[in-house]
C-alpha positions in Angstrom: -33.2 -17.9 40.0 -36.8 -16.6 40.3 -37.2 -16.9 36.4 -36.7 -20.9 35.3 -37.6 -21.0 31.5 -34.6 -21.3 29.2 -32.1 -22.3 32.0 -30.3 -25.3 32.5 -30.6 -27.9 35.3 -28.7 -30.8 36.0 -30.1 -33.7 38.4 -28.6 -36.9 39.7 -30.3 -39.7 40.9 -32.5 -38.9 37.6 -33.8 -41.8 36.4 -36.5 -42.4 39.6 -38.0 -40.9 42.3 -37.1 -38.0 43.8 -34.6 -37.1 41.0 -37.2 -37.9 37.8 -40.1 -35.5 39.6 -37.5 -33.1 39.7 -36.9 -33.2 35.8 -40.3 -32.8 34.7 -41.6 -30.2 37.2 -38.4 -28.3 36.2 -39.0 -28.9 32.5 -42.8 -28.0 33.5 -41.1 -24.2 33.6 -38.9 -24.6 30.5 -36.1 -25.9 32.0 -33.4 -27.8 30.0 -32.4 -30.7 31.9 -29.2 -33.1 32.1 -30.2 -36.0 33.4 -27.7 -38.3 35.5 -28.1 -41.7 37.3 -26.0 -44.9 37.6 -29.1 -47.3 35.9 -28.6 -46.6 32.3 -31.7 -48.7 30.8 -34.0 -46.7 33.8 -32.5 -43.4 32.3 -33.0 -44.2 29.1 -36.8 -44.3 29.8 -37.2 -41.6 31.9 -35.8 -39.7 29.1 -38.2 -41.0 26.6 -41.0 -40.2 28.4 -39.8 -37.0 29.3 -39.1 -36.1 25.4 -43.0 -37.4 24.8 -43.8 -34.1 27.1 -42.1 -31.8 25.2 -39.8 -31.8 27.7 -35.7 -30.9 26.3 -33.2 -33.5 28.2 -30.1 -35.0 27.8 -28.5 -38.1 29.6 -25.1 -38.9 31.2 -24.8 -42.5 33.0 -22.7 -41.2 35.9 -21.8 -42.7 39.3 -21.5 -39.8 41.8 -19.4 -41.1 43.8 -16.5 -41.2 41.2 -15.6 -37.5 40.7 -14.0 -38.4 37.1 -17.5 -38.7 36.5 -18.5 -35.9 37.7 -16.7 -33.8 36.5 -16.9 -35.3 33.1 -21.1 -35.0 33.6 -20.3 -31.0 34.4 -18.1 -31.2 30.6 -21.2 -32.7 28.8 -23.5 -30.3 30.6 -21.7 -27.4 29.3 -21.3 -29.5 25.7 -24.2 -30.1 25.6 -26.5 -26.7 26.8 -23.6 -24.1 27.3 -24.5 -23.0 30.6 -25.7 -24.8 33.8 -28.0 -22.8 36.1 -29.2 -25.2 38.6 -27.7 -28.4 40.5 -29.6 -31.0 42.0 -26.9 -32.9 43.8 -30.0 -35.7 44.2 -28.5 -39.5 43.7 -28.8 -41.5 47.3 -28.7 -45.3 48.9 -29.7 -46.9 51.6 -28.9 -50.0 53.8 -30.5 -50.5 57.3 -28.1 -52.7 59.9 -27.4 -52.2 63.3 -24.4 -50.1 63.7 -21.7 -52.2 64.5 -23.5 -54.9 61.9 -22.4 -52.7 58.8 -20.3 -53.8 56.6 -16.9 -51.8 55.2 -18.4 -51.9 52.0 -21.6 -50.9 52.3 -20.1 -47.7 54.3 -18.1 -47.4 51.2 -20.9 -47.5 49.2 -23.5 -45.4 51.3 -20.8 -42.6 52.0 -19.7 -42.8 48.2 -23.0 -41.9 46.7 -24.6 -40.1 49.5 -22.3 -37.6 50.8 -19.2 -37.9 48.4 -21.9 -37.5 45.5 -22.7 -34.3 47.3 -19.4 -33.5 47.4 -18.4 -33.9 43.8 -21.0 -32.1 42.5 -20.2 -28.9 44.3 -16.8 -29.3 43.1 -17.4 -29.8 39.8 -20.3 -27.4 39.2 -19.8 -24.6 41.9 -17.1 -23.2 40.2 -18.8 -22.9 36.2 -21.9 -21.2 38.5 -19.6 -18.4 40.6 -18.0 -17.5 36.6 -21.7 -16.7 35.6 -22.9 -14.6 38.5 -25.9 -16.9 38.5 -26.9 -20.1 39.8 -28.2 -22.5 42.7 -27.4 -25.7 44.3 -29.9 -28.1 46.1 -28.4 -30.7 47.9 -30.7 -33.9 49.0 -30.5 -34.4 52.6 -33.4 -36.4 54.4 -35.4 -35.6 57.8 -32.5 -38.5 58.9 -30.3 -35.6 58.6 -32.2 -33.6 61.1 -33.1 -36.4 63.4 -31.8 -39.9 64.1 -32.9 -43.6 63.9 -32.5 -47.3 64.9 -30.9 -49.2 62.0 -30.0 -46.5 59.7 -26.6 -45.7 61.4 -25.0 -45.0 57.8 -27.3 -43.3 56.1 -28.3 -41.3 58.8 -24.5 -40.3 59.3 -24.3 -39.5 55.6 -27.5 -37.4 55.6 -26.3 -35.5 58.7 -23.1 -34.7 56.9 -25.3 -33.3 54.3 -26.9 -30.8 56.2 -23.9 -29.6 57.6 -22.1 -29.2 54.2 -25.2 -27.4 52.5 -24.7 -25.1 55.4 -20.8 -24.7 55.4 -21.2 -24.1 51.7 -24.2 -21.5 51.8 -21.5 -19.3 54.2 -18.5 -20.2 52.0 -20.6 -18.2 48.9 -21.4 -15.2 51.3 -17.8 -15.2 52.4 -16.8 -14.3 48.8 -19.8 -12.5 47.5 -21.1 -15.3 45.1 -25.2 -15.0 44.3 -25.4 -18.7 44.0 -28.1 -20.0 46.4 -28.1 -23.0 48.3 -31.4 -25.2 49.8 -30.9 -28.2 51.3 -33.7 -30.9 51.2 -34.7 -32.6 53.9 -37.8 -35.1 52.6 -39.4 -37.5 55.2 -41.0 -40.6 54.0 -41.7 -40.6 49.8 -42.5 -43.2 47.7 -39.3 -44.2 46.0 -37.4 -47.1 45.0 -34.5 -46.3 47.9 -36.0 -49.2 49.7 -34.4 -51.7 46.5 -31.3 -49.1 46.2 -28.8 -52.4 46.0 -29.9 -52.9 43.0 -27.1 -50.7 41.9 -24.5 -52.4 43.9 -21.6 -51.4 42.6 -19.7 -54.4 41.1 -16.2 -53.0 42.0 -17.2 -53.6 46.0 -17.4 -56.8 45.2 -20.6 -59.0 46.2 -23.8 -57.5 48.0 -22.9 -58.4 51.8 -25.7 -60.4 53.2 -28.2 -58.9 55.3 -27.4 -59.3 58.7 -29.7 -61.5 60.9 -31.1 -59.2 64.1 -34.5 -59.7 63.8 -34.5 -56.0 65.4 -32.7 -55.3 61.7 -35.0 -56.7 60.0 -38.1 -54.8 62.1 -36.7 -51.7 61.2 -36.1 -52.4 57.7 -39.7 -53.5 57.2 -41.2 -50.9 59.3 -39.4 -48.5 56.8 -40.1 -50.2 53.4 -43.9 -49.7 54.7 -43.7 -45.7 55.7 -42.0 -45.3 51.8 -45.2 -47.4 50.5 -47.3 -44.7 52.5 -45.2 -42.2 52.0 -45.6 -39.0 49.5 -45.5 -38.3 45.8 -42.2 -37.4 44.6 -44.1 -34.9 42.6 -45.1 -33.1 46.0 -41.5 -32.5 46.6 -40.4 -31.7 43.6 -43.2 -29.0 43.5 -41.6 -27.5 46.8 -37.6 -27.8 45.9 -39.0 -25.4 42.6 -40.6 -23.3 45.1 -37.6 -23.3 47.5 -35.5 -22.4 44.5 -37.3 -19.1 43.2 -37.7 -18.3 46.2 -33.6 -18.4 47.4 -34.5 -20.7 50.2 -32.2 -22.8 52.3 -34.4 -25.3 54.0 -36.7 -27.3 52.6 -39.2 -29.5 54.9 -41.8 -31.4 53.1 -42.7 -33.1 56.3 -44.5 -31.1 59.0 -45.0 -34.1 61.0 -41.5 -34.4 61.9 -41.2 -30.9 63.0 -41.6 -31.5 66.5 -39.4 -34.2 66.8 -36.8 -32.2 64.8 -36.9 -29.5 67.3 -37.1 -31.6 70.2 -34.2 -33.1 69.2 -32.2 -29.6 69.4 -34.0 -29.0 72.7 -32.7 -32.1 74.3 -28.9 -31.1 73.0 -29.1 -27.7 74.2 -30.6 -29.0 77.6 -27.9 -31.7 77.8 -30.7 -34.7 77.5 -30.1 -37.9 76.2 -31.9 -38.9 72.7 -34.8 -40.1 72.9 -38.3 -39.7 71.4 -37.0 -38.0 68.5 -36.3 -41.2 66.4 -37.4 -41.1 63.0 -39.4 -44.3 63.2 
């Protein structure tokens, strides 16, 4: 993948963020790009503007957690471009509670999106990419998958899961010989909309459960919300998952702040010590 122009890129979670950096520093390099996310007038916008830059990109409204959808967003990929080079697996949620405070349905949710997301994407694009003898897959993690944190017991579990899949899949494709690369994001704090992410609750759970009412819940959540308001442009990473990508990369850490506290974190495991000053926030 060290030469971008021409190729085709698919990227979930599309319509904001993370995911709508990732479209226009890949169309930067010629990139065509399928753009996917669950908020279809957000899409539609991101589109537009992306079109005003000369920028060549489609649309699929697409709920990664379904894998009907998925798969059908791999179908109009392929429709659409007739190839697909590069996968962003790139849509995520979050919810901050205390652990036993989270409701079934917001687990259903956060693990739908965040990890099942993950999950369908590999399935439904891995294959097409092994066929052409070309391809990569980045897979959005977070520094939360590296390291833990007070009131982010879901997510943190999804993002976790992440990490270790992007790794389990990076040795399944040397096991059989496949050049398709792998990275695995791992971002820290980045100015996003994650903080509102129920704003795509998904009807079919049924009504948003209310926050719970621990004001050490709600501490965390604000103490988050403000490190995302601080946090970095989504144009920073983007500019590092392309790099990551020509490169053949696995990890990506846009962070360096959290480095110590990553590896302290392995330190204390290895040396059998409880968890402890490692916390994300």
């Amino acid at each position: 993948m060290r030469e971008l122009s021409g190729k085709v890129a698919v990227v979930t979670g599309a319509a904001s963020g993370i995911g709508l950096a990732l479209c226009r520093r890949l169309g930067a390099d010629g990139m065509r790009v399928m753009m996917a996310d669950v908020e279809e007038p957000a899409l539609a916008a991101a589109a537009a503007d992306l079109a005003a830059e000369g920028i060549e990109a489609a649309t699929s409204v697409t709920d990664v957690s379904d894998p009907d959808a998925v798969d059908a967003l791999a179908r109009a990929t392929l429709d659409r471009f007739g190839a697909v080079h590069l996968v962003c697996n790139n849509a995520g949620v979050a919810g901050g509670a205390l652990a036993w405070e989270i409701p079934v349905p917001s687990w259903n949710w956060i693990v739908g999106v965040n990890l099942l997301g993950v999950a369908n994407g590999i399935r439904s694009f891995v294959p097409h990419l092994i066929a052409q003898g070309e391809g990569h897959v980045v897979n959005t993690a977070s520094v939360a998958g590296l390291i833990a944190s007070p009131g982010l017991g879901a997510y943190c579990a999804t993002k976790h899961a992440v990490v270790g899949l992007s790794e389990s899949l990076r040795h399944d494709l040397a096991v059989v010989g496949a050049p398709v690369g792998v990275s695995v994001l791992c971002p820290g704090f980045v100015r996003t909309r994650i903080a509102e992410a129920d704003r795509n609750w998904p009807a079919r759970l049924g009504p948003p459960p209310e926050r719970p009412g621990q004001p050490a819940a709600e501490q965390m959540r604000q103490a988050v919300a403000e490190a995302i308001e601080s946090g970095l442009d989504p144009a920073v990473i983007a500019e590092a998952v392309r790099d990551a990508v020509v490169a053949g990369r696995f990890w990506i850490l846009t962070h360096p702040e959290f480095n110590d506290a990553v590896a302290g974190r392995y330190r204390d495991a290895v040396a059998g010590r409880d968890p402890g000053s490692s916390a994300l926030v």
